[in-house]
C-alpha positions in Angstrom: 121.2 101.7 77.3 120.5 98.0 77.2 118.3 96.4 80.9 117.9 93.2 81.8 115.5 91.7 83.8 115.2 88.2 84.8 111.6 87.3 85.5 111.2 83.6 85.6 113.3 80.2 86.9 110.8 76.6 86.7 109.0 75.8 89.1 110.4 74.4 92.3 109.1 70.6 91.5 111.7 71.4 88.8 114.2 72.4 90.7 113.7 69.2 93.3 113.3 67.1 90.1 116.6 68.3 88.8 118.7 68.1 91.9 117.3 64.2 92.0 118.4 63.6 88.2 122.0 65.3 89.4 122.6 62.6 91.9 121.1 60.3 89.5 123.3 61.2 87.2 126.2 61.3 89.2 126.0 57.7 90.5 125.3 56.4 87.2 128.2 57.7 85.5 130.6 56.4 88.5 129.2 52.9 87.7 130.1 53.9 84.3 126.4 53.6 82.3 126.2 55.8 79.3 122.6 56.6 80.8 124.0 59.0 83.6 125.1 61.6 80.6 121.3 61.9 80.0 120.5 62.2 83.5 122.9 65.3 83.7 121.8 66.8 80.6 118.0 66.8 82.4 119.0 68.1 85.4 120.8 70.7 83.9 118.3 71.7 81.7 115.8 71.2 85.0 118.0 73.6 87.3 119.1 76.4 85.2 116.7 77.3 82.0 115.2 80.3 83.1 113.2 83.1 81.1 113.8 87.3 81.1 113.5 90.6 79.2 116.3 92.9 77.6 115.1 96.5 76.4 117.3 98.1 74.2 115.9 101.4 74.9 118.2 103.3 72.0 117.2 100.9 69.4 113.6 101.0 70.8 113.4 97.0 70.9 112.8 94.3 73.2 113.4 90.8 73.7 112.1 88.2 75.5 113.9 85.2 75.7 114.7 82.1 77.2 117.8 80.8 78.6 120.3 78.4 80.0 123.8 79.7 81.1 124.4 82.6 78.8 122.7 81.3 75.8 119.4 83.5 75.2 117.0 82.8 72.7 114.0 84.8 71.8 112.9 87.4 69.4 113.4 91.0 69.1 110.0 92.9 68.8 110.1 96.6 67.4 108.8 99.0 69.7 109.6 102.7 68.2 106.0 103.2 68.2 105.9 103.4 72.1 103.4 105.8 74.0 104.1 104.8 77.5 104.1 101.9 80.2 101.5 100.6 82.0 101.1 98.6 85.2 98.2 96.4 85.6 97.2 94.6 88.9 95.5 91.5 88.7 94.3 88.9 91.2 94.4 85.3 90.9 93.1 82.1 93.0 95.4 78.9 93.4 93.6 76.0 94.5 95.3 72.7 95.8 93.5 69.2 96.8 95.1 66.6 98.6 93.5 63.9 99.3 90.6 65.5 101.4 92.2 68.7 102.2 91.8 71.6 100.1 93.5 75.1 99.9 93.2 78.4 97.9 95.3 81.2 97.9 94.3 84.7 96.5 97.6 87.0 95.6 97.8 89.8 93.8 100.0 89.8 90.6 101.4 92.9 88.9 102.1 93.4 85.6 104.0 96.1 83.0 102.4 96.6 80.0 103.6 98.6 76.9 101.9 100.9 75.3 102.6 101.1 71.3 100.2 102.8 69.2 98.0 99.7 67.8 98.3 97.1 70.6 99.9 96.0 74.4 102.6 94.3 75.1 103.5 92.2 78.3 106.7 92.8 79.7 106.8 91.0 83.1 105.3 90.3 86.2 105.5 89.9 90.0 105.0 92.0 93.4 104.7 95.6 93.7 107.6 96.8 94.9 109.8 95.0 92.1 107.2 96.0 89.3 107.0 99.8 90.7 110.5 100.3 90.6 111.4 98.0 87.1 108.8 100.4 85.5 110.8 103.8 86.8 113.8 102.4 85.7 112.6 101.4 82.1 110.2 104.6 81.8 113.6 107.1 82.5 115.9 104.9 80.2 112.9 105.3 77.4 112.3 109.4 78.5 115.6 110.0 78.1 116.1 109.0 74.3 
């Protein structure tokens, strides 16, 4: 059984700064500069690179790539020595200053971990109701060969 998780687009000053280079992009190559092909190579790049995990859970492997469109690179990592999953919770602080006002937000990020026999390995991460149940679904695919 092979899952797929997608954890990660850019940010979303990425995504605004590829939807600018698009129309960019698109009104240069009307006026017919060479320049605009650039532009829509950015913004493609800008709007749809995005980052995941596949689990081969009969091969015991995992990869974790990044991608545009259906073009996934990344490394498979070995993990036949697997003892188990773990999910981690872990708090962090952003902090933003403009001009004279300032901001911090506290959330609270989880994370699955696996467990191999000489060291961890990061999966993904993000709120507890999507970690809780990724981690079911891998942890019966895994039980189950």
């Amino acid at each position: 059984m092979i899952l797929k998780y997608k954890t990660e687009n850019l940010p979303i000053n990425f995504i605004f700064l590829g939807i600018m280079l698009l129309g960019v992009s698109i009104w240069r190559i009307i006026v017919l500069d060479p320049l605009g092909f650039l532009f829509l190579l950015m913004a493609l790049l800008c709007l749809f690179i995005n980052s995941g995990v596949i689990i081969d859970t009969q091969n015991f492997r995992l990869k974790k790539y990044t991608g545009i469109f259906l073009i996934k690179s990344g490394n498979w990592r070995n993990i036949d020595t697997y003892k188990g999953l773990q999910i981690i919770k872990k708090s962090s602080v952003q902090r933003m200053h403009v001009l004279s006002i300032s901001r911090a937000e506290q959330r609270d990020i989880y994370k699955i971990q696996f467990i191999l026999k000489d060291k961890l390995i990061d999966v993904m991460s993000g709120n507890k109701k999507r970690i809780t149940q990724a981690a079911k679904d891998i942890s019966s695919a895994l039980q189950q060969h």
